[in-house]
N, C-alpha and C positions, 0 to 999 in steps of 0.2 A: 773731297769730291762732293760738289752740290746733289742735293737729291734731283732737281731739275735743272735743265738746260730748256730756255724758252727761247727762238728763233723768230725773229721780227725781221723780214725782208722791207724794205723800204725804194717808194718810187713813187714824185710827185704828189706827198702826201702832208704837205707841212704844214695845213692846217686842222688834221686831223692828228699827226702824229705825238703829241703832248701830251694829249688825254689818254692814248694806248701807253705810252709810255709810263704814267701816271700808275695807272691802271694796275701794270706790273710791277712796277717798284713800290708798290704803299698796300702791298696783299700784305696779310698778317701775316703769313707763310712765309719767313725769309729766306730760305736754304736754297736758294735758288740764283745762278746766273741768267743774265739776257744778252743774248748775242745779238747786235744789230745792224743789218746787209744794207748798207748805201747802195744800191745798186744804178751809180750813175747818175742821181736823180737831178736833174736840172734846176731843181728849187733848192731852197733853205734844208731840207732834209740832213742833208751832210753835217751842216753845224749845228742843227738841234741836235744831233745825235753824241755830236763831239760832247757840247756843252754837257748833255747830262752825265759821261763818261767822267768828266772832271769833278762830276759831284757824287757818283758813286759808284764804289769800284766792282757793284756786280755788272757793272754794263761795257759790255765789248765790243767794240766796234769796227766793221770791216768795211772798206772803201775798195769797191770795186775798179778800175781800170776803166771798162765798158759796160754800157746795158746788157745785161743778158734773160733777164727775163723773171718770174715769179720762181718758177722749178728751181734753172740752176742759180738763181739768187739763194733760196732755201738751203742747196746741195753746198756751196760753198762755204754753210754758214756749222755744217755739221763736222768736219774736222776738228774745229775748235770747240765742238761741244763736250762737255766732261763730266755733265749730271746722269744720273740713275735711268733718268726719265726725259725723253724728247719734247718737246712740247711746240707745234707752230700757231700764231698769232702776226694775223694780217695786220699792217701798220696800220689798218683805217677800224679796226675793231677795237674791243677792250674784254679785258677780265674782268670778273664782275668780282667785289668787293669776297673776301673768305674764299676764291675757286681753288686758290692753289693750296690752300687748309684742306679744302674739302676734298681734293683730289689726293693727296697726300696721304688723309685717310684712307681712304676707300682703299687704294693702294696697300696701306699696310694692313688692312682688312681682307683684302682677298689675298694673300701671300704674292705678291710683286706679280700678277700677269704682264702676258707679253705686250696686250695692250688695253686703257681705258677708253671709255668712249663713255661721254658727257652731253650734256644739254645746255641749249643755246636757245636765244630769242633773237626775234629781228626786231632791231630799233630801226624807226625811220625818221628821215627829215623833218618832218613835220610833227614830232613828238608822239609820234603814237610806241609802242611796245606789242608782240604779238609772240607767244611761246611758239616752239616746235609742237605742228601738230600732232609728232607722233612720241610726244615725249612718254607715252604706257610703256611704250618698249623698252625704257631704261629703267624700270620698276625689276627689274629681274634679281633677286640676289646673289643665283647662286654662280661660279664663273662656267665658262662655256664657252664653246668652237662653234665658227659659224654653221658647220652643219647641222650642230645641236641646240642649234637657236637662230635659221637662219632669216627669221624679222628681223633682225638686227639687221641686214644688208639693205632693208628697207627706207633705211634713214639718210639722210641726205647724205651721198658719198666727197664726203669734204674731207682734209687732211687737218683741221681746226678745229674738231670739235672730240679730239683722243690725246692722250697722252701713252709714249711708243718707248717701250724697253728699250733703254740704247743696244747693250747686248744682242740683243733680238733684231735691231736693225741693222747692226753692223754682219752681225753671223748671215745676213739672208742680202746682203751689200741693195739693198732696195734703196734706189735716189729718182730724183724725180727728172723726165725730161725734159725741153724747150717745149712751148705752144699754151695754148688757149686753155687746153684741159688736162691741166698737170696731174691735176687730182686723183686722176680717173685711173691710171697707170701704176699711181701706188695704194689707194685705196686699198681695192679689189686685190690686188697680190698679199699685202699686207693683212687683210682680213680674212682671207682664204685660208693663209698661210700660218695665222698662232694658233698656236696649240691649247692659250688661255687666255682667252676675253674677260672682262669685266665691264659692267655698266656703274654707271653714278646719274640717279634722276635727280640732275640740281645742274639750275642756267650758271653754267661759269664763263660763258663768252656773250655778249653781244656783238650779233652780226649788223653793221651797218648796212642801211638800206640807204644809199645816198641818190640825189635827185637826179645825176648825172654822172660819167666819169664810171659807172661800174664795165669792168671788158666784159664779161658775158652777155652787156644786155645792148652792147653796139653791134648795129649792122655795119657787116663785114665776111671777108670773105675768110677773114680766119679763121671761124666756125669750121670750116674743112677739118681744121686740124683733128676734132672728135674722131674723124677715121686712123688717122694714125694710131692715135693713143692708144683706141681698143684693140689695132694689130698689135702692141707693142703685149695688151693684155692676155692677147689669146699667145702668142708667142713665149707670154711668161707657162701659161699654162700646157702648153706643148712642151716644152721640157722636164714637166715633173709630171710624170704617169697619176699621180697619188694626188691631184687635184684634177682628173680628168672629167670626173660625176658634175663637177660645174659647168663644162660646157656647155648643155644644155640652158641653162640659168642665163650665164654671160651672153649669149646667142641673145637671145630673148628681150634680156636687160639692153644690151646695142641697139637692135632695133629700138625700142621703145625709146633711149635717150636721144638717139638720130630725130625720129620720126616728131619728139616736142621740138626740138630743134626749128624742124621742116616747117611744124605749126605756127610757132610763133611770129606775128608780123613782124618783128622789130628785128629780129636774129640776121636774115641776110636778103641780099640784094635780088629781088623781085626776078632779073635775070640768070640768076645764079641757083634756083630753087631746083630745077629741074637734072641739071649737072648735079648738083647736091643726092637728091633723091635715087639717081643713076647708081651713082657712086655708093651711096648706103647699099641700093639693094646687089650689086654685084659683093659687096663683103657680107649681106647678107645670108647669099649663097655660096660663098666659100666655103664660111666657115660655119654651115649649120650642120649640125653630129647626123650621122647617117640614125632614120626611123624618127629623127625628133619630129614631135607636131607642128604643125605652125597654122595657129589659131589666132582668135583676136582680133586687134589692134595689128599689130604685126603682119597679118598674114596679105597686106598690103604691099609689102614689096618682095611677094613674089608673083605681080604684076607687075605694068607699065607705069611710067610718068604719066601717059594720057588716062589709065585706071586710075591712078592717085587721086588727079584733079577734078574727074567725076567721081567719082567717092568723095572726094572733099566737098563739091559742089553739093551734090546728092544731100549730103548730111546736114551743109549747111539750109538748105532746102527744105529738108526734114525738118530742122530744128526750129525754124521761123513757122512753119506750118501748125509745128505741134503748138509754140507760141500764142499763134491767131487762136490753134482751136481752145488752145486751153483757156486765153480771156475768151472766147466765146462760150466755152461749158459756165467758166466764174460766173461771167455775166449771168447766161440764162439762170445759172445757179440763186445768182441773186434775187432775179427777179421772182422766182419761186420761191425764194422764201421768206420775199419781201411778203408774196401773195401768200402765202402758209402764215405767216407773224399774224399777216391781218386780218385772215381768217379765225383766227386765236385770236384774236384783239377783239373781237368782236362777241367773245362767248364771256362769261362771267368769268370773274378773277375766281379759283379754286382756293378756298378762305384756310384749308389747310396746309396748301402747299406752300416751301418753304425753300429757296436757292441758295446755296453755299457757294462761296468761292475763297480762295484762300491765297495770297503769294503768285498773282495774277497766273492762278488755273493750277498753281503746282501739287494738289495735295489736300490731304485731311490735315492743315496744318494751323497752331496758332490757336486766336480769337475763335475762329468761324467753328474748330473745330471742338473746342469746347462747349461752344453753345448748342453744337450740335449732338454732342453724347448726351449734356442736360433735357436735351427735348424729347432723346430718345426715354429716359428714364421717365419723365415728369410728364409726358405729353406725347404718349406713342401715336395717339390719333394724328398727330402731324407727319406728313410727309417729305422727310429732309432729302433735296436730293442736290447734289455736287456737279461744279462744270470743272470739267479740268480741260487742259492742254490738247494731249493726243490721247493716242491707246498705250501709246508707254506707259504716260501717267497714270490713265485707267487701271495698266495691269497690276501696277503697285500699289491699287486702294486696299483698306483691310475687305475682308470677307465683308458680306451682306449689307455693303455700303451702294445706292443707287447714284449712275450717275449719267451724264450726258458729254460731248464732245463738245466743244464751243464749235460755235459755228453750225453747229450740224442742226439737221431736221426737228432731232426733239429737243436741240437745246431751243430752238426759235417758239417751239412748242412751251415747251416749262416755260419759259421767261415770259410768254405775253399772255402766259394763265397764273403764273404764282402771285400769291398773295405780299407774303416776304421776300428779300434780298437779304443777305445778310453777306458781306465781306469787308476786305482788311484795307483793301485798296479799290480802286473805281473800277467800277466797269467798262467794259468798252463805250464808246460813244455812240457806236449804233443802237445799243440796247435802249428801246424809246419806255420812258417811266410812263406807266399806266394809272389814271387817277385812281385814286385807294389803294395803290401797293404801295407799299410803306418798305424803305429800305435804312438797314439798321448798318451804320459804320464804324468800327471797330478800334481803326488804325492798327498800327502795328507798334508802336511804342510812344514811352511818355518823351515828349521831343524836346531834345536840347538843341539841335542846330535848327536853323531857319527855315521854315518851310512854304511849301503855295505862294501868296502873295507877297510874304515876306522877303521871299527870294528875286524881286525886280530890280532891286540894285547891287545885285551881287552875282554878276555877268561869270563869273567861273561857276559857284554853283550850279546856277538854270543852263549851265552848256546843256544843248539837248533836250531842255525842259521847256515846253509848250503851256507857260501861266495860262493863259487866259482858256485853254480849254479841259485845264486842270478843271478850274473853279466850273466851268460847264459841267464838268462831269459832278464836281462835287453839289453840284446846283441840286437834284438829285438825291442826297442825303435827307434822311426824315429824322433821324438819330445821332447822335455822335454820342459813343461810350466814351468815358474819361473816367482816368483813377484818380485827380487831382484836381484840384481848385485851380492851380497851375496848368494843368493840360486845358483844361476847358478854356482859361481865356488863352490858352494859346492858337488853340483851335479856332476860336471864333475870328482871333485874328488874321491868320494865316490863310482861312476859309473863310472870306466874309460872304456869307452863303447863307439860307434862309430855313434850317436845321435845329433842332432843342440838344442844348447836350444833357447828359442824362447820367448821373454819378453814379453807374454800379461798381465801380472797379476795372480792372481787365481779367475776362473769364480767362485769358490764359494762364495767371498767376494764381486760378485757385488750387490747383496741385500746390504753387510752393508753400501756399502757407499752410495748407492742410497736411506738407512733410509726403508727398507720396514716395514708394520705395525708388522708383528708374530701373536703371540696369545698367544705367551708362559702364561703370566699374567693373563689373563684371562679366559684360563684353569684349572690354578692353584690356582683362589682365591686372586688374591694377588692384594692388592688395587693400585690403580694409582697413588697415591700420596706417596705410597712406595717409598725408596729409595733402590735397589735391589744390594745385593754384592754377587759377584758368587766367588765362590772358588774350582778352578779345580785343584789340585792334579795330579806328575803325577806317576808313579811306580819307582821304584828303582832296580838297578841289580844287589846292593849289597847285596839285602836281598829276599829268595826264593820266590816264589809267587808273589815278585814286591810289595806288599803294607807296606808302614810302614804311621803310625798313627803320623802327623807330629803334629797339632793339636787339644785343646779339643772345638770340635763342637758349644756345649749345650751352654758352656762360651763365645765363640766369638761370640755365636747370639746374648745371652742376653746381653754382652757388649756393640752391636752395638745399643741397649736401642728401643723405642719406637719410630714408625712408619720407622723401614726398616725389612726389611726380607734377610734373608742369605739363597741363591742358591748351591746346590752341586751337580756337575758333577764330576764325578771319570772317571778315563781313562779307555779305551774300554775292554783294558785287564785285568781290576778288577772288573768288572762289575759283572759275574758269581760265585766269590769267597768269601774268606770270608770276606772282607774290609765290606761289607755292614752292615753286620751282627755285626760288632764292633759296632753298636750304629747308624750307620746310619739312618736302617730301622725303628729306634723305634722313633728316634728323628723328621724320617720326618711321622709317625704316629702321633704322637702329634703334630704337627703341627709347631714346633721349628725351625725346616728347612725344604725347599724344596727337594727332593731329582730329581735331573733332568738327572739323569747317560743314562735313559732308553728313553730319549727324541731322536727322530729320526736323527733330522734337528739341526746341532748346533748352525748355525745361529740365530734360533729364541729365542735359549735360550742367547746369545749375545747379541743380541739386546732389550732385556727386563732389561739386567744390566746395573747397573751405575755407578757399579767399579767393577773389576777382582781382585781376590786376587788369586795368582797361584804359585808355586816353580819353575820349572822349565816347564812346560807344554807350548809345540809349539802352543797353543792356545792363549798366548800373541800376536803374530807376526797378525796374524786375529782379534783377538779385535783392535789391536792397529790402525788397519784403521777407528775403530770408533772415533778416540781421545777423549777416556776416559780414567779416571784414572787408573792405573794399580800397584799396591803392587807384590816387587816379597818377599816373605817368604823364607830366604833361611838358615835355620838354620843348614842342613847339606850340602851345598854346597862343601866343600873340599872330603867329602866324595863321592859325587854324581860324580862331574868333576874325581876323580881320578876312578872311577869303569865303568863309561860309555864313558868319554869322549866328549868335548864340541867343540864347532867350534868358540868359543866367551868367554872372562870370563864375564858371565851377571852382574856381585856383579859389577862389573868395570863399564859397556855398558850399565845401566838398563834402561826399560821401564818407570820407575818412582822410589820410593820409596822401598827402601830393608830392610830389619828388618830379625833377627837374632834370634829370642825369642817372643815368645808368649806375652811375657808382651810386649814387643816392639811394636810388632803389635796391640793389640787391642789400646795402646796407641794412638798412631796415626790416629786409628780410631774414637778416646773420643776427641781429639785435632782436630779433621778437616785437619789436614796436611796431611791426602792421598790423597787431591785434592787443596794442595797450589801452588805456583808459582813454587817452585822446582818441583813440581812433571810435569809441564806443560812443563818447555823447556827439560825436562829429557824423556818427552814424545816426543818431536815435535824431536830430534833428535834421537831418536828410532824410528822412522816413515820415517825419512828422509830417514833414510836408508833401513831398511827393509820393506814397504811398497812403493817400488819407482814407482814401476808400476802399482796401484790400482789407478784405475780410474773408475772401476762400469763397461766397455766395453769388459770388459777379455773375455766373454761367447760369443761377438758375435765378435768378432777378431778373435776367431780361429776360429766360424764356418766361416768364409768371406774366410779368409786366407788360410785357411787348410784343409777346407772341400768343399769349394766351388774354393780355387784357385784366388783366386782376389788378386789382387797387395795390398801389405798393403801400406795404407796411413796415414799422417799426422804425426807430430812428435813421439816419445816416451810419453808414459802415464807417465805421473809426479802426484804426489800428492799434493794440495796447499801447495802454498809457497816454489818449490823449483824451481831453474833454471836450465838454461840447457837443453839440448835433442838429443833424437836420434833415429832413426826407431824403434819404439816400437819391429815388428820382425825382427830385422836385428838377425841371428847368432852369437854367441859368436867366 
């Protein structure tokens, strides 16, 4: 008996259906049959489905007689089912690579619930990717009943995105009926109904978003059938006394799915809206529990169709008014503080004051923020003060840190009185530079991929990226920090902009070399006597959204065997999407890996490792002042270099050790050679170079230098072991 039974309905899908097919038979998880419901389909569907049955004999396949629909196409398909575990997957979707491993676990993790419920992304025609917004809610460990966790009902009520105890669904004979909103009839029974839930936060389906051809999103009058379904719902719930506390809920929930319904322009026929809306509110009122509220959204249909459409009117009304008033507040807004800016413009530049910004407004973070504890130390006369984002951001600065809201009153104020700038990245374009203010730019790493002007022939990179008002902004610069002879002419390239670059180092790297303690470790649980490998990944331009899956996780931890732990930091701009959700999030729940993406400081997350394992991620150039071992992973590198563009061939230049394949790499991690002799002078001459001016003094060289004016002294910062020198800020 398979542990799973996966149910693939099919109808008019044959040029999607391959990939789904695919999908399922090439999971690492084999234990598993696929059942596949021909249901009549008028195209090739029939014979893709034969043909794959001929090449592998988990695949079943059922030829229906007649159309009969998505439901009882499903319903027909479950006799023949003989796994542990139910699983449905729409013919135009797919598995995502390890879901049925990962589900598998979870499963024998929580002791077999009645049912899983998983995460999903919507992929769309046009290559975008977008997680389930409400993927927190499958963060839950522990198992649970929808009353004892009823967010969970919150999530889109699909029959695709759980895996269903056969057991459990035979014993409670739950099938699904004909119509539009199959879902809706077994969801909500099914979820009410186990006794044991379990969650898994990890995308195991892509839901296609296709450009045309989806049933929910044609107008029609089939939409009616929404009322059937939920009487089919409350009628499940009228028979068992012992789910009655939901009534209220389902009440509630009805209206609200009707009512988007009603909203939507595209759902049904302009004539038909009003019938529709009738019809909602007399089941409405059938079936609302005697004393329940009715508040809301909702509490619209317990009026008229003619209240409906002036309420809808009304609101729409409302909404274009607050519209007008709100560009009128922006406006007048602007033009006060165009008139406030320039009244500041007009008073002396304040020769002490001093503007931070960090991670376009995120934080005390980086560059900006080390120069900024040095000024506090060395130069308390100075007054540092920080723009951030919102009041969220605000509320998360340390104690006794002064700051402004961008945009706001006194940010217009600080900025068209400060002296200095100091940030990592450009400031806005409206912020107009005032002669004498001198703005100091930091960057945010030593750059291997192509950057500013370099990026004009390299149409994937600049997606989104506006060159020429980049260089505007960076027109602007008075300064450019560099830690390398290499960063400076890259800069100068990439910005050809009218700026001195100035060799102190990167203040953010004075902690590493100075060894500060962190905390990362001991945050996180992770014993001292660990040996810790971080693996920072960085996005790709060749592929939408930046993430490809270079690596399988779960294996290179458990390869790296007993007493070390495996680190994961993802690039800043995968963070929010869906990378995490591949396995990440579930792996650093179980405790497999750490997940460190969301770590502030990335320093401390550096400094608690003892080897880097990274692709191509400007986060080598920064560890490498630790001299520790460094793995660069570069198994799509031809690909990478020809789509973004490199300033170096690293496979040539490396920081240490390069591997080309997975097996490669853990090899060399089973062998000890990611920290043998080769990897040491392969290291010490990647430092030579890119690390030439880290010496731990960067932070307070430019406050001495640049903020205070003092003649720089003493040679060039060298790194041990090299010779030679030269005024650390002499200009380029």
């Amino acid at each position: 008996m398979p542990r799973f039974s996966v149910i693939v309905p099919c109808y008019r899908v044959q040029a999607f259906l391959p990939e789904c097919l695919d999908s399922v038979l090439g999971q690492s998880f084999g234990d598993f049959e696929l059942i596949a419901v021909d249901d009549r389909s008028p195209d090739d569907c029939g014979a893709i489905l034969d043909e794959y049955a001929r090449r592998d004999a988990r695949v079943k396949v059922l030829h229906l007689p007649e159309n009969v629909g998505l439901g009882p196409a499903r319903n027909a398909g479950l006799p023949h089912a003989t796994g542990d575990y139910l699983l449905f997957l729409d013919s135009d979707d797919t598995l995502t690579p390890g879901a049925l491993e990962a589900v598998a676990g979870r499963l024998a993790e929580t002791a077999d619930p009645d049912v899983l419920v998983f995460d999903y992304a919507r992929t769309y025609w046009w290559g975008g990717t977008r997680r389930n917004v409400l993927a927190h809610l499958l963060a839950k460990e522990e198992v649970f009943t929808a009353a004892e966790y009823p967010g969970i009902l919150d999530l889109l009520m699909v029959v695709w995105n759980k895996a269903y105890r056969r057991d459990f669904v035979t014993e409670h004979g739950f099938a699904f009926p004909p119509g539009y909103y199959e879902d809706t009839p077994w969801t909500f029974p099914v979820m009410l109904s186990a006794r044991r839930i379990a969650a898994l936060d990890r995308i195991c389906v892509h839901y296609r978003q296709r450009r045309q051809g989806s049933i929910l999103s044609t107008t029609s009058r089939k939409h009616f059938d929404i009322h059937d379904q939920y009487e089919r719902v409350f009628a499940y719930l009228a028979g068992r006394p012992e789910l009655a506390s939901w009534r209220p809920y389902l009440h509630r929930k009805m209206g609200e799915h009707c009512l988007d319904i009603l909203a939507k322009p595209d759902r049904l026929p302009p004539a038909d809206k009003a019938e529709f809306f009738r019809r909602t509110a007399r089941m409405f009122r059938a079936h609302r529990p005697g004393g329940a509220r009715v508040d809301g959204e909702v509490a619209v249909l317990t009026g008229s169709w003619t209240g409906y459409r002036l309420r809808r009117q009304s609101a729409r009304a409302g909404r274009e008014a607050a519209r007008r008033a709100g560009r009128a507040r922006r406006a007048a807004a602007a033009r006060a503080g165009a008139g406030w800016a320039a009244l500041n413009a007009r008073r002396p530049l304040d020769e002490r004051l001093v503007v931070y910004s960090a991670s376009s407004h995120r934080g005390v973070l980086g560059d900006p923020a080390a120069i900024y504890q040095a000024a506090r130390e060395i130069a308390p006369e100075l007054r540092g003060v920080w723009v951030v984002r919102d009041e969220e951001t605000a509320a998360g600065l340390p104690d006794g840190v002064e700051h402004v809201i961008v945009g706001s009153r006194r940010y217009l104020e600080v900025t068209a009185r400060a002296k200095f700038f100091v940030n990592d990245v450009n400031w806005p374009g409206t912020l107009a530079k005032r002669p004498g203010s001198v703005h100091i730019h930091t960057h945010q790493c030593t750059p291997l991929k192509y950057l500013g002007a370099d990026l004009r022939d390299k149409p994937g990179a600049r997606l989104g990226v506006d060159v020429p008002r980049m260089l505007r902004r960076a027109d602007r610069w008075d300064f450019s920090l560099v830690a390398s002879r290499h960063a400076e002419l890259v800069w100068e390239r990439a910005y050809p902009c009218h700026f001195t670059s100035v060799r102190t180092g990167s203040p953010r790297n004075d902690v590493l070399v100075r060894g500060g303690p962190g905390g990362f470790r001991e945050r996180h649980g992770i014993p001292e006597d660990h040996t810790v490998v971080l693996y920072a990944p960085t996005r790709r331009d060749y592929r939408r959204g930046g993430y490809v899956d270079r690596i399988d996780l779960a294996r290179f931890a458990a390869g790296l065997g007993a007493g070390h732990t495996l680190v994961v930091r993802l690039h800043p701009s995968l963070a929010a999407g869906p990378a995490r959700g591949m396995g990440l999030a579930e792996l650093a729940r179980r405790r497999i890996v750490v997940d460190a993406t969301d770590e502030p400081h990335l320093a401390d997350v550096l400094l608690a490792a003892d080897a880097l394992v990274t692709d191509y991620s400007s986060v080598m150039f920064d560890y490498a002042v630790l001299d520790r071992p460094i793995v660069v992973h570069a198994d799509d590198w031809p690909a990478f270099a020809a789509s973004r563009g490199t300033y170096l061939d690293l496979t040539a230049e490396p920081p240490g050790h390069v591997t080309r394949g997975f097996r490669e790499l853990s090899g060399l991690f089973r062998s000890g050679g990611w920290r043998d002799g080769e990897s040491a002078r392969l290291r010490a001459a990647f430092r030579a170079r890119f690390c030439e001016f880290e010496d731990g003094r960067a932070a307070e060289r430019v406050v001495r230098t640049l903020l205070l004016g003092e003649p720089p002294s003493g040679p060039a910062s060298r790194i041990p072991g090299q010779s030679g020198s030269r005024d650390a800020l002499s200009p380029a």
